[in-house]
C-alpha positions in Angstrom: -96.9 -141.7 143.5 -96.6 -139.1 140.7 -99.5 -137.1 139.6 -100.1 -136.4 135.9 -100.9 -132.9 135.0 -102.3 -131.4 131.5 -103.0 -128.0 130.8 -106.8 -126.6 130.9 -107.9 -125.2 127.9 -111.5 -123.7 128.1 -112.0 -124.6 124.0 -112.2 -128.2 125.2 -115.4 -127.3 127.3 -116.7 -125.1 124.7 -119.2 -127.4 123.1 -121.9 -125.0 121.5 -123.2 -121.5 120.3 -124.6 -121.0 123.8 -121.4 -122.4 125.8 -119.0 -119.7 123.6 -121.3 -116.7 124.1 -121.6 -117.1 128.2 -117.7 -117.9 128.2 -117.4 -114.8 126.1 -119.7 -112.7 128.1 -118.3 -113.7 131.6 -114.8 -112.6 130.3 -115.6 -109.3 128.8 -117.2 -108.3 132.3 -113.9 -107.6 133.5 -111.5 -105.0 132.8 -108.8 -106.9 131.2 -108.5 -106.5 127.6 -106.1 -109.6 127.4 -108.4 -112.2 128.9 -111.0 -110.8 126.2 -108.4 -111.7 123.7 -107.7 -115.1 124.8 -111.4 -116.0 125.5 -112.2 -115.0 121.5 -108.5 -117.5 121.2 -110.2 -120.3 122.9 -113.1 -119.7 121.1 -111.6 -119.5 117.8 -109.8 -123.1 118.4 -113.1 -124.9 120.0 -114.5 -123.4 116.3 -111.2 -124.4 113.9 -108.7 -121.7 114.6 -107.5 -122.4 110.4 -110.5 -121.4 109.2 -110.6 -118.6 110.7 -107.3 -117.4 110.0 -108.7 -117.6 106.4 -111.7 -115.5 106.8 -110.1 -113.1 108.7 -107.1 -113.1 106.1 -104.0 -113.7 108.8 -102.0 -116.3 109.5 -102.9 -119.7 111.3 -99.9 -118.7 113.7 -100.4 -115.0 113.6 -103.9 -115.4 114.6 -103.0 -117.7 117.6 -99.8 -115.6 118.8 -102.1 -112.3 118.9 -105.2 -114.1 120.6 -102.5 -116.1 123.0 -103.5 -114.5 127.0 -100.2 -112.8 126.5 -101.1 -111.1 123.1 -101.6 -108.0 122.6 -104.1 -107.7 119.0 -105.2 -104.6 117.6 -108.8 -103.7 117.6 -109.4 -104.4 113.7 -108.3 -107.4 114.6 -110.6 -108.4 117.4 -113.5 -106.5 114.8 -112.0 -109.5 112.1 -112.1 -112.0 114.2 -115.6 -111.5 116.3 -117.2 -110.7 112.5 -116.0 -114.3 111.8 -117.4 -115.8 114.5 -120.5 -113.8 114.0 -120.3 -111.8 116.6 -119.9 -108.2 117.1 -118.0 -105.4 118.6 -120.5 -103.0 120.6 -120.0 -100.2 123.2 -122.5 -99.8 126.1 -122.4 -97.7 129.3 -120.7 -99.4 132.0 -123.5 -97.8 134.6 -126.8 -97.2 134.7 -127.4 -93.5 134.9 -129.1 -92.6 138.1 -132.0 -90.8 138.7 -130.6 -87.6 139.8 -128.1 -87.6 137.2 -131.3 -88.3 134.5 -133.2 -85.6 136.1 -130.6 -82.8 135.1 -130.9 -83.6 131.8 -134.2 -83.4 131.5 
């Protein structure tokens, strides 16, 4: 008996607005820039990866290969491409400051 196997592709579970922000948010916890990459990738072809290669001004291609898990994009283009999807780029503090370390400050 032979077993048929296809590739997963999160974009095929990626159904709304509310499905691509959690899958988003769950990836960026982590501290691997790549899987950020390829989560905006999956993204980007649950959306239509062509359009936006055109609103982001690269290639259909170029787009996939530097959002692939194995790419390796530059940060104006992970700004390009979350500004298309109407997202955007922010910076926060990974902890909480404590109490103590609040207290010196103040």
């Amino acid at each position: 008996m032979s077993v048929n196997l296809t590739r997963f592709d999160p974009a095929d579970y990626l159904l709304s607005e509310e499905d691509m922000a959690a899958y988003l948010a769950e990836c960026a916890e982590g501290d691997d820039p790549a899987l950020i990459a390829h989560a905006l990738g999956a993204i980007a072809r649950a959306r239509n990866l062509s359009q936006l290669a055109r609103e982001t001004g690269m290639t259909r291609a170029g787009l996939s290969r530097a959002l692939a898990r194995d790419g390796n994009p530059s940060f104006a283009t992970i700004s390009k491409v979350a500004k298309a999807l109407g997202l955007k780029v922010s910076i926060a503090p990974a902890k909480a400051k404590t109490a103590r370390a609040s207290s010196r400050t103040a």
